[in-house]
C-alpha positions as CSV (number, residue, x, y, z in Angstrom):
1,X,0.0,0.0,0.0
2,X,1.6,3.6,-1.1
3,X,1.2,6.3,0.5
4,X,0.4,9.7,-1.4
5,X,1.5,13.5,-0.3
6,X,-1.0,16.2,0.0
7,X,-0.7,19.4,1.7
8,X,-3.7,21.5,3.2
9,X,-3.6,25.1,2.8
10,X,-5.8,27.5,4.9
11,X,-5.1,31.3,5.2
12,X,-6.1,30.6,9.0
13,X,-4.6,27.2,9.8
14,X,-0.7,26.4,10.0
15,X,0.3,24.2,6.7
16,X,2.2,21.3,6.1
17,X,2.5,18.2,4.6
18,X,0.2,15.2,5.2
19,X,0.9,11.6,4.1
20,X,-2.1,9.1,3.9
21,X,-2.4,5.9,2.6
22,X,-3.7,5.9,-1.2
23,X,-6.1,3.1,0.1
24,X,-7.9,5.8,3.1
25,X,-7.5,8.7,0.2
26,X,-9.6,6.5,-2.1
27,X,-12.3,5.6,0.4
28,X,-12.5,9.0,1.6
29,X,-13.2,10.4,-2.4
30,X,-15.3,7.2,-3.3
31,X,-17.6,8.6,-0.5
32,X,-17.7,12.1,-1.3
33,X,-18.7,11.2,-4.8
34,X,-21.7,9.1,-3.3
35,X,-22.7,12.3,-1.4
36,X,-21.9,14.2,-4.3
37,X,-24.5,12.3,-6.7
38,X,-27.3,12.0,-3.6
39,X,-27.2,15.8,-3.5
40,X,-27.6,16.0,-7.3
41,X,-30.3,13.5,-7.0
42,X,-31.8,16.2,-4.4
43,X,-31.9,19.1,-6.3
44,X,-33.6,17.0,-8.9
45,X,-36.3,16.4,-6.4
46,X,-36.8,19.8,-5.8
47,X,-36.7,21.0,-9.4
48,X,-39.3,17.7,-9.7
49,X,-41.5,19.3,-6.9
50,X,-41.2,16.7,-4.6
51,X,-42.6,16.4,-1.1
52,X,-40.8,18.9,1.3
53,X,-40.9,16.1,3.5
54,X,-39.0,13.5,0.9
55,X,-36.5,16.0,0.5
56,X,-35.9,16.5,4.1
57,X,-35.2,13.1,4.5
58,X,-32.9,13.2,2.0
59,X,-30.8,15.8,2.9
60,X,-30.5,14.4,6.7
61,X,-29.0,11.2,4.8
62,X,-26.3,13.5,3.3
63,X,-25.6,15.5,6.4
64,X,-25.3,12.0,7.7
65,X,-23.2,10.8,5.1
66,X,-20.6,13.9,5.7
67,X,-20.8,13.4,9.3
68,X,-19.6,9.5,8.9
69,X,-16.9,11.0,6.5
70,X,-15.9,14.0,8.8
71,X,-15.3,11.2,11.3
72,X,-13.0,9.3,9.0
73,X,-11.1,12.6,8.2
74,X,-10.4,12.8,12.2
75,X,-9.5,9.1,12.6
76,X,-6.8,9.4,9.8
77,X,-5.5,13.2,11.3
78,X,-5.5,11.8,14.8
79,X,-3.8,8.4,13.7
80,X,-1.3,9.6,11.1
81,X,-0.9,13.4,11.1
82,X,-0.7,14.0,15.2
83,X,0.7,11.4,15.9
84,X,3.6,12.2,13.3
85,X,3.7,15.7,14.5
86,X,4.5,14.4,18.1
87,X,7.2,12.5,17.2
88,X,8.4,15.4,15.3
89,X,8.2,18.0,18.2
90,X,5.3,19.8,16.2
91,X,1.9,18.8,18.4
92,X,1.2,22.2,20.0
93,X,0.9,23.7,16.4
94,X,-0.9,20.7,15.3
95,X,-3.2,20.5,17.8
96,X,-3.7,24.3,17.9
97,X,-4.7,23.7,13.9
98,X,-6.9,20.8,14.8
99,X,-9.0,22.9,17.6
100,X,-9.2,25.7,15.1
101,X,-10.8,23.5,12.7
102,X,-12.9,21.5,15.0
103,X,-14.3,24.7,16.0
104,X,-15.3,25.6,12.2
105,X,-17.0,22.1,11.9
106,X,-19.1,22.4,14.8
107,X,-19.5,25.6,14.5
């Protein structure tokens, strides 16, 4: 299994370089394009008219959907990238980064 380099780049957040496994980068993309198609197949509904309530349901499957993938995203940072930045005498930034963007997610 290979591992692939990508970096994240946020005007707020401290960048550098993450490595994941191409096997947790594919699973991660094959679900977004799931989600990605259900909330195409939602805005057909709505151009279709649809019940409101159909639609709701729908969309609490997607937000479900992103949740469950959200919660992957933290099990790879918290296994790979934290854990790497301890070693590497980096966790106060990293965890500093990590609050920040927990706090954006939940909002």
């Amino acid at each position: 299994m290979g591992t692939e380099f990508h970096s994240h780049s946020s005007p707020s957040l401290h960048s550098h370089p993450h490595y994941h496994s191409e096997e947790s980068l594919r699973a991660i993309v094959n679900r977004l394009s799931r989600i990605e198609g259900h909330v195409r197949g939602i805005k057909t509904m709505v151009q279709d008219s649809r019940p409101c309530p159909e639609v709701l349901i729908q969309i609490a499957a997607v937000r479900g959907a992103l949740d469950r993938v959200a919660r992957l995203i933290l099990d790879e940072h918290l296994n790979e990238c934290v854990t790497r930045a301890a070693q590497e005498g980096r966790i106060d930034q990293e965890l500093a980064d990590l609050k920040a963007a927990l706090d954006h997610f939940l909002g």
